[in-house]
CHARMM internal coordinates of N, CA and C (Angstrom, degrees):
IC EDIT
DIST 1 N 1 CA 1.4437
DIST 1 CA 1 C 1.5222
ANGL 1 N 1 CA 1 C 111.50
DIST 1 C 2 N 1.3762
ANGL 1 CA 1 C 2 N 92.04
DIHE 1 N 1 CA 1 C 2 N -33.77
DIST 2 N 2 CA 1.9877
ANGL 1 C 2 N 2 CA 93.74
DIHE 1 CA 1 C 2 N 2 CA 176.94
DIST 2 CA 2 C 1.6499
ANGL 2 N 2 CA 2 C 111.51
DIHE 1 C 2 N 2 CA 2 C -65.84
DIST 2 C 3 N 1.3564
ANGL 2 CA 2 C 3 N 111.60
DIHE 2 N 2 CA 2 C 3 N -24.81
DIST 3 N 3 CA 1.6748
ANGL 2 C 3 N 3 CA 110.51
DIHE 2 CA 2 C 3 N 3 CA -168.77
DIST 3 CA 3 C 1.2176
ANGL 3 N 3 CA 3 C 90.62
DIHE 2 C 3 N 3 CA 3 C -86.87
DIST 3 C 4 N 1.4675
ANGL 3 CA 3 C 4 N 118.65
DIHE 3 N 3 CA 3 C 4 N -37.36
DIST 4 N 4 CA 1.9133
ANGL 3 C 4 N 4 CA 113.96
DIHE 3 CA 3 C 4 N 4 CA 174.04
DIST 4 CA 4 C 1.4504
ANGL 4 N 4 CA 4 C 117.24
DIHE 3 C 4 N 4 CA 4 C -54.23
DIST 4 C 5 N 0.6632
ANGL 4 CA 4 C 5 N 121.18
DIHE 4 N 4 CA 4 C 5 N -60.32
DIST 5 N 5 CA 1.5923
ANGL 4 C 5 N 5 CA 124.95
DIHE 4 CA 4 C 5 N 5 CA -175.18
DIST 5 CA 5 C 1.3994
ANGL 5 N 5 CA 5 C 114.47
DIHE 4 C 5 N 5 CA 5 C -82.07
DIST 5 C 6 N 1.3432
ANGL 5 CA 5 C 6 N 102.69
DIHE 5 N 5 CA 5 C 6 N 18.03
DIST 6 N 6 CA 2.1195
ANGL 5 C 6 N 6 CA 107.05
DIHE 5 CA 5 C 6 N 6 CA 175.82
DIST 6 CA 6 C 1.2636
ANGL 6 N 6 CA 6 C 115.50
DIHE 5 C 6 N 6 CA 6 C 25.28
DIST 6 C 7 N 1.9292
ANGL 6 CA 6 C 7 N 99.30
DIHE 6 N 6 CA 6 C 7 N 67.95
DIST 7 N 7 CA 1.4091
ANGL 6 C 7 N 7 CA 105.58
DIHE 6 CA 6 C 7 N 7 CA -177.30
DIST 7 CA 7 C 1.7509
ANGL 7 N 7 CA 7 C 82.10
DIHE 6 C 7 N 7 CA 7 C -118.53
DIST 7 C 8 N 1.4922
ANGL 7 CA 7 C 8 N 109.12
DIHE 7 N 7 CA 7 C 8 N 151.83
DIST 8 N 8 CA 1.0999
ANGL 7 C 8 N 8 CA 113.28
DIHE 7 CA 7 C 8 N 8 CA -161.49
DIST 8 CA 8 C 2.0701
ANGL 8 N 8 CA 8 C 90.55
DIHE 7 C 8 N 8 CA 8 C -129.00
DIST 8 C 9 N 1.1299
ANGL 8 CA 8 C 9 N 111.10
DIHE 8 N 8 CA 8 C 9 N 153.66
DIST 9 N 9 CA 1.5438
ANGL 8 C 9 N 9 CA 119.66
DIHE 8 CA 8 C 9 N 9 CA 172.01
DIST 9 CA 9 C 1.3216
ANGL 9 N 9 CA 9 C 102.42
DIHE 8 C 9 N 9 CA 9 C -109.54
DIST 9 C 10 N 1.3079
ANGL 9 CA 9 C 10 N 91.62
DIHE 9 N 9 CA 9 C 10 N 139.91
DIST 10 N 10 CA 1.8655
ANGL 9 C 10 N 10 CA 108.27
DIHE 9 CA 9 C 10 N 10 CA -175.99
DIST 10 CA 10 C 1.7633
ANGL 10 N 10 CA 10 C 93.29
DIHE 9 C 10 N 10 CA 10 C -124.13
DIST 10 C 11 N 1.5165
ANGL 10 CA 10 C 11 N 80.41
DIHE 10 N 10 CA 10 C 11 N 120.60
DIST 11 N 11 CA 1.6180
ANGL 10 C 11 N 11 CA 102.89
DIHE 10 CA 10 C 11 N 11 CA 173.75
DIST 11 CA 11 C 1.4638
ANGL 11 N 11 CA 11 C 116.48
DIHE 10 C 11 N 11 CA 11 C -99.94
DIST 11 C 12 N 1.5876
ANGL 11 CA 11 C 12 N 124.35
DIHE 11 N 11 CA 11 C 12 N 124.29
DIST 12 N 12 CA 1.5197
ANGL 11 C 12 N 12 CA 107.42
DIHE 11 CA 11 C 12 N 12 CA -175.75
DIST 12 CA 12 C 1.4702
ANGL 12 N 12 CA 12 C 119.85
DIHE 11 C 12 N 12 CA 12 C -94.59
DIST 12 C 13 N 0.6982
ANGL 12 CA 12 C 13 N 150.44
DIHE 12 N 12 CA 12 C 13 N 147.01
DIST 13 N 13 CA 1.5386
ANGL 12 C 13 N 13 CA 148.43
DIHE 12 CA 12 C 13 N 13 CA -148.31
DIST 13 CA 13 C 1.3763
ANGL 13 N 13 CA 13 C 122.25
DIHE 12 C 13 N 13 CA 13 C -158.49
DIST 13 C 14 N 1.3228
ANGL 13 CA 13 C 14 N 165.05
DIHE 13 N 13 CA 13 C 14 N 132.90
DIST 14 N 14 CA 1.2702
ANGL 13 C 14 N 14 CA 142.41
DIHE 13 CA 13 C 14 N 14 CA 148.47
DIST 14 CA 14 C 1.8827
ANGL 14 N 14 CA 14 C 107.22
DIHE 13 C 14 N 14 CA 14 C -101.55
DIST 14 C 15 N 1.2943
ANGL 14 CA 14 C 15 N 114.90
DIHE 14 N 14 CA 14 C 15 N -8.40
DIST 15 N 15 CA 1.0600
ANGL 14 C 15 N 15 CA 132.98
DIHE 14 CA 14 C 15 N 15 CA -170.08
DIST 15 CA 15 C 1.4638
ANGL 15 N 15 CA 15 C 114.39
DIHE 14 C 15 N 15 CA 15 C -60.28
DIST 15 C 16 N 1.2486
ANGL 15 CA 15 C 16 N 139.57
DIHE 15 N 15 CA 15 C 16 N 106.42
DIST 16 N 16 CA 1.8647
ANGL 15 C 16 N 16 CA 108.61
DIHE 15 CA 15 C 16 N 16 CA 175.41
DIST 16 CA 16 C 1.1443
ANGL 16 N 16 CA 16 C 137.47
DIHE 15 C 16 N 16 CA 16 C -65.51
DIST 16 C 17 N 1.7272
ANGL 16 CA 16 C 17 N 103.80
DIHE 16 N 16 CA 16 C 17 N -21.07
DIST 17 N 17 CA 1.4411
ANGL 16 C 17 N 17 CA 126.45
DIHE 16 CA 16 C 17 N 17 CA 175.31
DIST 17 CA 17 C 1.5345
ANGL 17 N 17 CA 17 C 115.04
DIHE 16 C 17 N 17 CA 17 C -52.57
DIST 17 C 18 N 1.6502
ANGL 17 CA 17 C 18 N 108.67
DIHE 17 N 17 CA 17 C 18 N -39.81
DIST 18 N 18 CA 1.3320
ANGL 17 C 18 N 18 CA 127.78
DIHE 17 CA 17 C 18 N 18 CA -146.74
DIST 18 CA 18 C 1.7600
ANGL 18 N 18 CA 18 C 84.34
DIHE 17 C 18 N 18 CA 18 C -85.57
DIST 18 C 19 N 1.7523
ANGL 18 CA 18 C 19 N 103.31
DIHE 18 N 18 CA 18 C 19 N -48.62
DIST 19 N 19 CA 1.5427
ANGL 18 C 19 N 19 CA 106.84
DIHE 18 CA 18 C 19 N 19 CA -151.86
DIST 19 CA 19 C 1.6802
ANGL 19 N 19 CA 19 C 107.81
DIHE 18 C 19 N 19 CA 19 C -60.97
DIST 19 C 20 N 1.5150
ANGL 19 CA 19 C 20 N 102.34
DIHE 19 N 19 CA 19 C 20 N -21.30
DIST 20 N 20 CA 1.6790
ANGL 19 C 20 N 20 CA 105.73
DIHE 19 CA 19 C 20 N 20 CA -176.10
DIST 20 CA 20 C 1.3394
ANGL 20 N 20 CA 20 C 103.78
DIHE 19 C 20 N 20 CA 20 C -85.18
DIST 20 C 21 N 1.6633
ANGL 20 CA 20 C 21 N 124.23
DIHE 20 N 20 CA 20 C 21 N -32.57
DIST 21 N 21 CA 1.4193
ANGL 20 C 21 N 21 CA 119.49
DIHE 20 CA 20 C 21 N 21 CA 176.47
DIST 21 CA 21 C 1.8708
ANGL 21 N 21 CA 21 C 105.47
DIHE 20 C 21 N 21 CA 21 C -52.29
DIST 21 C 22 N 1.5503
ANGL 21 CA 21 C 22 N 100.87
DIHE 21 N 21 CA 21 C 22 N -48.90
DIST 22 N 22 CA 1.3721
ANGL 21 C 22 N 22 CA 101.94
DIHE 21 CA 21 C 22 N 22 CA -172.56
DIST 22 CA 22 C 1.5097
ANGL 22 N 22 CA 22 C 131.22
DIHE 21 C 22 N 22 CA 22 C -50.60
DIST 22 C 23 N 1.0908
ANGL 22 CA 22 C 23 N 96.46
DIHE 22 N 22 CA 22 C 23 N -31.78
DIST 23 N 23 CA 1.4069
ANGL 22 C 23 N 23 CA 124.86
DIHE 22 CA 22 C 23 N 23 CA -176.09
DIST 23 CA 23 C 1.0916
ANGL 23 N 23 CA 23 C 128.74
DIHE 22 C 23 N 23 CA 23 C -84.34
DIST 23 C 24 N 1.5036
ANGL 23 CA 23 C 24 N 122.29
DIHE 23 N 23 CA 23 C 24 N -28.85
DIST 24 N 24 CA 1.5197
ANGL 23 C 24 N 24 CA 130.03
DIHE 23 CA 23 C 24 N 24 CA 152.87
DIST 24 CA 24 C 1.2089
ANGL 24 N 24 CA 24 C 117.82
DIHE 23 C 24 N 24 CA 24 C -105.85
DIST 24 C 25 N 1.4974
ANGL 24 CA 24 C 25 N 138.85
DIHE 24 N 24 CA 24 C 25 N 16.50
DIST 25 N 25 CA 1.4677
ANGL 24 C 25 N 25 CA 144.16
DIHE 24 CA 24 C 25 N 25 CA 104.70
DIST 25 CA 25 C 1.7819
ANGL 25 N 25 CA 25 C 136.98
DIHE 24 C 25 N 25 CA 25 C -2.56
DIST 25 C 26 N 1.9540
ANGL 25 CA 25 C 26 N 79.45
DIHE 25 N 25 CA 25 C 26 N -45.84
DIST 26 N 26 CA 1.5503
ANGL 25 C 26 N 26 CA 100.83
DIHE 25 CA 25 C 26 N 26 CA 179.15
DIST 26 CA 26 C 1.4249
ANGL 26 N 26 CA 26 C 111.09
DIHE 25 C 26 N 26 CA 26 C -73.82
DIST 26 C 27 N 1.7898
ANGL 26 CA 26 C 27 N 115.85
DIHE 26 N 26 CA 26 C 27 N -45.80
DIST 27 N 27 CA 1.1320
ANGL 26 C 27 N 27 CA 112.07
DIHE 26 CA 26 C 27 N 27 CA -171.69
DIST 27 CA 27 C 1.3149
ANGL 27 N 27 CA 27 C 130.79
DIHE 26 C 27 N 27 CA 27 C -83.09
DIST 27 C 28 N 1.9538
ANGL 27 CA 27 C 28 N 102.11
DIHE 27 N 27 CA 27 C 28 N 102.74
DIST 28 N 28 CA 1.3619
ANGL 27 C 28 N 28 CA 107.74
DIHE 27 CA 27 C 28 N 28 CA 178.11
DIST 28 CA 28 C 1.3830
ANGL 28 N 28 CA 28 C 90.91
DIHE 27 C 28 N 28 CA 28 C -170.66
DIST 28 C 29 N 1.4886
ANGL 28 CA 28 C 29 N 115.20
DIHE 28 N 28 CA 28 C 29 N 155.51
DIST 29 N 29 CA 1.5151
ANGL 28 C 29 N 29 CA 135.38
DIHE 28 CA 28 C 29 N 29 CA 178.74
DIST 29 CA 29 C 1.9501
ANGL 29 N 29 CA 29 C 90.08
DIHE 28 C 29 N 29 CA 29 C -123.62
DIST 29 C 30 N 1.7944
ANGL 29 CA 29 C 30 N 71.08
DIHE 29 N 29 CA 29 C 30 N 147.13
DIST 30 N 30 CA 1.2838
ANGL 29 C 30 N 30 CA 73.32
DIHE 29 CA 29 C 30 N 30 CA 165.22
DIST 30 CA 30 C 1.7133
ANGL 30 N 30 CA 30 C 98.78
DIHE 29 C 30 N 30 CA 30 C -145.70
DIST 30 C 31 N 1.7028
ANGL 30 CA 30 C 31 N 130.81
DIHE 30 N 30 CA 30 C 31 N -175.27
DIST 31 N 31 CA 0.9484
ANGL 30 C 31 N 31 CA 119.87
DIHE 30 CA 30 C 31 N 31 CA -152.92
DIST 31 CA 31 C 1.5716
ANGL 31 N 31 CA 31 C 107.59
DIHE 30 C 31 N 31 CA 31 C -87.15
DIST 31 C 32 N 1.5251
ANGL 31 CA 31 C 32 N 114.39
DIHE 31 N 31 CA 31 C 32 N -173.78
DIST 32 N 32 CA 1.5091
ANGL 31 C 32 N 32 CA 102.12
DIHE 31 CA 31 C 32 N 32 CA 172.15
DIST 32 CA 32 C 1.7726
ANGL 32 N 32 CA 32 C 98.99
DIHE 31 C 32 N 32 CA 32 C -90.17
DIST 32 C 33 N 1.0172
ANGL 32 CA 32 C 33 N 119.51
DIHE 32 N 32 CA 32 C 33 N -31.65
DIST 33 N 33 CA 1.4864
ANGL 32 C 33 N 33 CA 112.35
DIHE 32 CA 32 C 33 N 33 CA -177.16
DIST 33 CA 33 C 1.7661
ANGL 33 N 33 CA 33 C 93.71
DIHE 32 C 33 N 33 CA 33 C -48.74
DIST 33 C 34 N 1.2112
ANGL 33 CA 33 C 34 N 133.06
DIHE 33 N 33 CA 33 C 34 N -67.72
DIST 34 N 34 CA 1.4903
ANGL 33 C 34 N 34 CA 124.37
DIHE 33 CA 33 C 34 N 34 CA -160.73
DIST 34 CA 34 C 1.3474
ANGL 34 N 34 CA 34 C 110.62
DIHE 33 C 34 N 34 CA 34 C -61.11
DIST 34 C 35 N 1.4251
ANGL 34 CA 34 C 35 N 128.61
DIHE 34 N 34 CA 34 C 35 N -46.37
DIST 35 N 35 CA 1.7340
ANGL 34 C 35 N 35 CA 121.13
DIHE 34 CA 34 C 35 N 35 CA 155.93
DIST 35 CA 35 C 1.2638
ANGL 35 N 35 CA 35 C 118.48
DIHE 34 C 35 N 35 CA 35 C -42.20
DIST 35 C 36 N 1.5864
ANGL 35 CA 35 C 36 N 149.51
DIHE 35 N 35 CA 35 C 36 N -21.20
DIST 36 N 36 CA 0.8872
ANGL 35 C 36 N 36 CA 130.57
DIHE 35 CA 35 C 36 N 36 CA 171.27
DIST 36 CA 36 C 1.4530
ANGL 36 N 36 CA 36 C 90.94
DIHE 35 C 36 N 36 CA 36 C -91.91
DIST 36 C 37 N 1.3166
ANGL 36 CA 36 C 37 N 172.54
DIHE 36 N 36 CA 36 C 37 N -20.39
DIST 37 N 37 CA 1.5737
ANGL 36 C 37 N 37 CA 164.19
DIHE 36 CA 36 C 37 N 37 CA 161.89
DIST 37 CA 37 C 1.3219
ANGL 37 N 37 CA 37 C 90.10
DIHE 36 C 37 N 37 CA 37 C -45.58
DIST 37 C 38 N 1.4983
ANGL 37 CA 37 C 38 N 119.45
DIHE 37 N 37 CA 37 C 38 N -62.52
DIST 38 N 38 CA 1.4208
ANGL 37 C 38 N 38 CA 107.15
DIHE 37 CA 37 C 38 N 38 CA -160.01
DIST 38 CA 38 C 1.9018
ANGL 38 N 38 CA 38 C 112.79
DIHE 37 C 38 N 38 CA 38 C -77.90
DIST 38 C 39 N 1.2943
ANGL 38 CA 38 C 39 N 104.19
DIHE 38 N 38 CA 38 C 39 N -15.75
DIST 39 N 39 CA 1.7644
ANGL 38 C 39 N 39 CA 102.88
DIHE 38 CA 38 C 39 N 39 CA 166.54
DIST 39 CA 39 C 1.5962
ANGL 39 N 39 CA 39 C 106.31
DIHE 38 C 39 N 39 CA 39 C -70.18
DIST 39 C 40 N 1.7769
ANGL 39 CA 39 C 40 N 125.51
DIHE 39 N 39 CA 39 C 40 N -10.91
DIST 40 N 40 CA 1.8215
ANGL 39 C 40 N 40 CA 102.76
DIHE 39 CA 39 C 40 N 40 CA -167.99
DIST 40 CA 40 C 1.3302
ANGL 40 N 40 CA 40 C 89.70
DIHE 39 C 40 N 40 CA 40 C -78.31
DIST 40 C 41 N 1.5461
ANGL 40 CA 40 C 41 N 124.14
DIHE 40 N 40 CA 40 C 41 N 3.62
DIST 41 N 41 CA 1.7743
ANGL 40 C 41 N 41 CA 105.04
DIHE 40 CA 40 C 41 N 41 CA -174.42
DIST 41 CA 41 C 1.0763
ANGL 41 N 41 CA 41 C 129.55
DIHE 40 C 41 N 41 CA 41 C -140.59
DIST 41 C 42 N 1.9600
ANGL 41 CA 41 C 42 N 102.89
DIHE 41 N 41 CA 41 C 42 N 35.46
DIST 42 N 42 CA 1.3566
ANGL 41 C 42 N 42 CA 141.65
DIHE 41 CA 41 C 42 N 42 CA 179.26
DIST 42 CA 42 C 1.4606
ANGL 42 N 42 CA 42 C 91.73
DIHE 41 C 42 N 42 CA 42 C -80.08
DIST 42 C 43 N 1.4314
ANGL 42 CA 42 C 43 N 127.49
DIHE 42 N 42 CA 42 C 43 N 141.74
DIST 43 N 43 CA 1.3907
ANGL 42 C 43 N 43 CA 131.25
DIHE 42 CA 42 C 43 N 43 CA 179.60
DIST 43 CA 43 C 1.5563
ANGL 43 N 43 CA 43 C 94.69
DIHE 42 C 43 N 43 CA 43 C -91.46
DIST 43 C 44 N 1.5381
ANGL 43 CA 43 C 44 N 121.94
DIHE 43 N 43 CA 43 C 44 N 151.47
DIST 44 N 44 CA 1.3374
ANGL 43 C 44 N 44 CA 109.76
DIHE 43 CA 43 C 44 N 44 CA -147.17
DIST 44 CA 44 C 2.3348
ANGL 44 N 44 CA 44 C 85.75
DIHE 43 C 44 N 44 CA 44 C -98.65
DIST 44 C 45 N 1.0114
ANGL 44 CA 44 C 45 N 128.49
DIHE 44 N 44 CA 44 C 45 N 12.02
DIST 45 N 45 CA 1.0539
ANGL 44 C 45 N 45 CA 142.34
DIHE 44 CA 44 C 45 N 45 CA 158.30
DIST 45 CA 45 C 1.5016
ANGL 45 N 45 CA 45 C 109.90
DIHE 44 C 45 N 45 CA 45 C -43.62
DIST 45 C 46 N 2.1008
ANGL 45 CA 45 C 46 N 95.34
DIHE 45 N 45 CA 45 C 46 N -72.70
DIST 46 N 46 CA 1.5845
ANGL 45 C 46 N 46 CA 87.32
DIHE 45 CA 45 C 46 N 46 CA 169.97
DIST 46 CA 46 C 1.8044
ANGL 46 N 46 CA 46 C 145.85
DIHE 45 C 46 N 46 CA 46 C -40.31
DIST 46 C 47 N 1.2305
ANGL 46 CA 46 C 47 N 85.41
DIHE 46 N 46 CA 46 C 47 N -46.10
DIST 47 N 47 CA 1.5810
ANGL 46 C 47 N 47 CA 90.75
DIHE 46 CA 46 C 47 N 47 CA 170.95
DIST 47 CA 47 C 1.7362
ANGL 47 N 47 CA 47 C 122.91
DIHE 46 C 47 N 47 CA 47 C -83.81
DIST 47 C 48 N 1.2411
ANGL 47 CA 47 C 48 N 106.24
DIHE 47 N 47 CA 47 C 48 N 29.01
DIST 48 N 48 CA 1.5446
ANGL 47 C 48 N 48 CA 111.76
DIHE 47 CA 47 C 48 N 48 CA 163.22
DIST 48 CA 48 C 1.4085
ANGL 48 N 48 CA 48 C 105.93
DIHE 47 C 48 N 48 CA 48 C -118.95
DIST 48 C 49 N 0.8336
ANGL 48 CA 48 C 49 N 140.31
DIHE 48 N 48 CA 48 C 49 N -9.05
DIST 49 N 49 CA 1.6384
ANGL 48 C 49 N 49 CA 146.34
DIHE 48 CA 48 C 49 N 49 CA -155.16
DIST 49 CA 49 C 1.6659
ANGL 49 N 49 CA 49 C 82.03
DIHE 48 C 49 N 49 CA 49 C -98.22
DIST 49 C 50 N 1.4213
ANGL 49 CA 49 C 50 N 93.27
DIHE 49 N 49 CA 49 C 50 N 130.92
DIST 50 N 50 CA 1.6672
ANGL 49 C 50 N 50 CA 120.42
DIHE 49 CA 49 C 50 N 50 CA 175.63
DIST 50 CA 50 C 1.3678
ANGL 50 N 50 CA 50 C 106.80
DIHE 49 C 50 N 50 CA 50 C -113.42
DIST 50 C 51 N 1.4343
ANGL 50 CA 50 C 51 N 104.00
DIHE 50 N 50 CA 50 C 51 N 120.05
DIST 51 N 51 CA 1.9287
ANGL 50 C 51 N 51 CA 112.72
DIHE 50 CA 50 C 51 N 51 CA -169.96
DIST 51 CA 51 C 2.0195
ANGL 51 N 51 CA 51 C 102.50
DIHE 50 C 51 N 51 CA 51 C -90.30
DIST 51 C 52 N 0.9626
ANGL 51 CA 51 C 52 N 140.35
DIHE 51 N 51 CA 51 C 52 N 97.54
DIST 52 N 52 CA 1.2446
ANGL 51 C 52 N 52 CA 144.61
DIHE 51 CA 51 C 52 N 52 CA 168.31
DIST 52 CA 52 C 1.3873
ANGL 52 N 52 CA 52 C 121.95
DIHE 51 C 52 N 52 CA 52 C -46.16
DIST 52 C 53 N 1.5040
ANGL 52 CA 52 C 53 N 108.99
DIHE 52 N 52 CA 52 C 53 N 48.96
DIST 53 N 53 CA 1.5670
ANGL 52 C 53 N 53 CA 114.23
DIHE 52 CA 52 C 53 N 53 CA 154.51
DIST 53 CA 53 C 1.4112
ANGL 53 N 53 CA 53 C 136.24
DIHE 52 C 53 N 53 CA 53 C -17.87
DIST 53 C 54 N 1.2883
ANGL 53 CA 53 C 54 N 94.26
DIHE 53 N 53 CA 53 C 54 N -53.63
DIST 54 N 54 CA 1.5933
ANGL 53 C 54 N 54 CA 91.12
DIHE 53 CA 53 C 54 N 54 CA -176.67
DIST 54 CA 54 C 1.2755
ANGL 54 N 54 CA 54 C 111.76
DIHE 53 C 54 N 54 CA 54 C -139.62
DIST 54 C 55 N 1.2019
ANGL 54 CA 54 C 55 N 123.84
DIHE 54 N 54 CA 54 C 55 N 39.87
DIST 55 N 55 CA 1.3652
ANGL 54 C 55 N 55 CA 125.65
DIHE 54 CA 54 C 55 N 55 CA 167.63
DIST 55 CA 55 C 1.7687
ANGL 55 N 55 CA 55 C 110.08
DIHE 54 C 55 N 55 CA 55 C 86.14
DIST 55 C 56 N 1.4194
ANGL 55 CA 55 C 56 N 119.19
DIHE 55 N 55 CA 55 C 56 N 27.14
DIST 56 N 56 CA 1.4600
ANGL 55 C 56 N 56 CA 106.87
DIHE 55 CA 55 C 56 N 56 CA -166.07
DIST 56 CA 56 C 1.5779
ANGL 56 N 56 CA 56 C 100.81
DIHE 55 C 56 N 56 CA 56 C -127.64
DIST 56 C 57 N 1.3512
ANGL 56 CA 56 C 57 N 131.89
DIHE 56 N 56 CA 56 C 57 N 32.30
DIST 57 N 57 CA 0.7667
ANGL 56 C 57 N 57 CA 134.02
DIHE 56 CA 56 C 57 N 57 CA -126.96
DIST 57 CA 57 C 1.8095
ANGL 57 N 57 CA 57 C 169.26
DIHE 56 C 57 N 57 CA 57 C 158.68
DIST 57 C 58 N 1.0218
ANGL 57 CA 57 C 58 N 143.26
DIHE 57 N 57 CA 57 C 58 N 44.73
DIST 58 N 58 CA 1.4628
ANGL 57 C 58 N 58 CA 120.48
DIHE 57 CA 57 C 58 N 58 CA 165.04
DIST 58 CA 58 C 1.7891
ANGL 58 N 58 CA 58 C 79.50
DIHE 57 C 58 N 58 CA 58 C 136.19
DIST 58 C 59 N 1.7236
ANGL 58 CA 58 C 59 N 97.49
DIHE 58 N 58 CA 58 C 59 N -144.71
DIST 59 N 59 CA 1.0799
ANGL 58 C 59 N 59 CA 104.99
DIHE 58 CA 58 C 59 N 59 CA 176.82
DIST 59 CA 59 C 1.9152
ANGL 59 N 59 CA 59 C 131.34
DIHE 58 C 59 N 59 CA 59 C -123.83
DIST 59 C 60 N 0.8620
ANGL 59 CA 59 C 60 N 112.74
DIHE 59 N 59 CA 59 C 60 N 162.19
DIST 60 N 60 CA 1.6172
ANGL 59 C 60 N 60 CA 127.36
DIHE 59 CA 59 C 60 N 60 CA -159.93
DIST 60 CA 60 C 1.4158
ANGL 60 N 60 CA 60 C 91.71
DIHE 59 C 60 N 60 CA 60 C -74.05
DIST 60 C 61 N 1.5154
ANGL 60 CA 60 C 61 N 107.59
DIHE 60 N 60 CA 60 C 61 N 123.93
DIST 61 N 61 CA 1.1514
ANGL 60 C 61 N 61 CA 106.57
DIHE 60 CA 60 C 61 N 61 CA 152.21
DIST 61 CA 61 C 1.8374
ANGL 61 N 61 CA 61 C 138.59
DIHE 60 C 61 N 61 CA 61 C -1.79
DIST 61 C 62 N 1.6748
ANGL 61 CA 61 C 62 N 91.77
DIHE 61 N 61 CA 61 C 62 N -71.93
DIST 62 N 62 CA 1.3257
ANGL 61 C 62 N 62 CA 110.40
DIHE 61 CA 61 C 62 N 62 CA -177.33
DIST 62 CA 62 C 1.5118
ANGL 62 N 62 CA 62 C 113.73
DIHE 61 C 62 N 62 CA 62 C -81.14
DIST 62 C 63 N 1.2219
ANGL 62 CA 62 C 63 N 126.33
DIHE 62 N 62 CA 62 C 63 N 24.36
DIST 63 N 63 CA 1.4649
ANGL 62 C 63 N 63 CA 150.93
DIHE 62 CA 62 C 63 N 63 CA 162.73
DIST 63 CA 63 C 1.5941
ANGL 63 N 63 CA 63 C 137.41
DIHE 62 C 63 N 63 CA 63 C -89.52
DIST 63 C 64 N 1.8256
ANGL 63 CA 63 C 64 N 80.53
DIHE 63 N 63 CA 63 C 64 N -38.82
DIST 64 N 64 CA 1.4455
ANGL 63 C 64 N 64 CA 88.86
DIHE 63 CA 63 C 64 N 64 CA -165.42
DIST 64 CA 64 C 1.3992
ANGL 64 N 64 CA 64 C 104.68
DIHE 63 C 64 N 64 CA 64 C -87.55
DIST 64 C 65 N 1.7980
ANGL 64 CA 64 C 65 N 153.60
DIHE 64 N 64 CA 64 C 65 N 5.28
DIST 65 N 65 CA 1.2356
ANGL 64 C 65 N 65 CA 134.63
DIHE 64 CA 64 C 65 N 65 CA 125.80
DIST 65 CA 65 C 1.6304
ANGL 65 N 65 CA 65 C 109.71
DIHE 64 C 65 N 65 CA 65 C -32.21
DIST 65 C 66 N 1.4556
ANGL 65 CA 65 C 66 N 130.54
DIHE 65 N 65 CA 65 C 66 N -67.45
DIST 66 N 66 CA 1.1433
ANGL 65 C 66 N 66 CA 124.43
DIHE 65 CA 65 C 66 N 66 CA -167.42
DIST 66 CA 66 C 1.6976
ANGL 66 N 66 CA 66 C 122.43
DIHE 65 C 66 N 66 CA 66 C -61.93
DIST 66 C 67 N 1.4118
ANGL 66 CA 66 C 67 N 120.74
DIHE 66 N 66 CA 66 C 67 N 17.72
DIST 67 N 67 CA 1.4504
ANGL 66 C 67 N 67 CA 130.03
DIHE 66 CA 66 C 67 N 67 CA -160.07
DIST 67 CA 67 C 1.9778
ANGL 67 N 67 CA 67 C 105.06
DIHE 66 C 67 N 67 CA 67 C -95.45
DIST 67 C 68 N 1.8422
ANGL 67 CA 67 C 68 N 107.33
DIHE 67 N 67 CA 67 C 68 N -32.13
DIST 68 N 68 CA 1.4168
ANGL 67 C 68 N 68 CA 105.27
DIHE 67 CA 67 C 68 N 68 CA -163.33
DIST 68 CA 68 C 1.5219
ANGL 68 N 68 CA 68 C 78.28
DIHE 67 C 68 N 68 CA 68 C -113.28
DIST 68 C 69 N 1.3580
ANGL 68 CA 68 C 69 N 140.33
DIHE 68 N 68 CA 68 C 69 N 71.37
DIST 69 N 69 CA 1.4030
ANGL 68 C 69 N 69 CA 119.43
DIHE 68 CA 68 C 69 N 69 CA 175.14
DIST 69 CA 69 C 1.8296
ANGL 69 N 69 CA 69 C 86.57
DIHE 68 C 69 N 69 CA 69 C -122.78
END
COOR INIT
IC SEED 1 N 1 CA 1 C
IC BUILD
């Protein structure tokens, strides 16, 4: 659901070691059969939350940690 909704994780780092681990971390596919395993145990919360892209809307980026608290 995270690759669906082109939500991206920001890792903070000052490390360079870390920043290249981080970074080729990303590179990997995996199938659609295993994204739907990992959606049966998406809390159905997530997929109501509206991300405010462009101003029309929902919620701010920097919000949506504070949405499942």
């Amino acid at each position: 659901m995270i690759k669906e909704k082109k939500l991206n994780v920001l890792i903070k780092t000052t490390n360079h070691d870390r920043i290249k681990e981080n970074i080729n971390s990303l590179n990997f596919e995996m199938e659609q059969q295993d994204y739907q395993r990992l959606n049966l145990f998406r809390a159905k919360e997530f997929d109501d939350v509206v991300i405010d892209w462009e101003g029309k809307g929902g919620i701010t980026v920097d919000q949506l940690a504070n949405q499942f608290e």
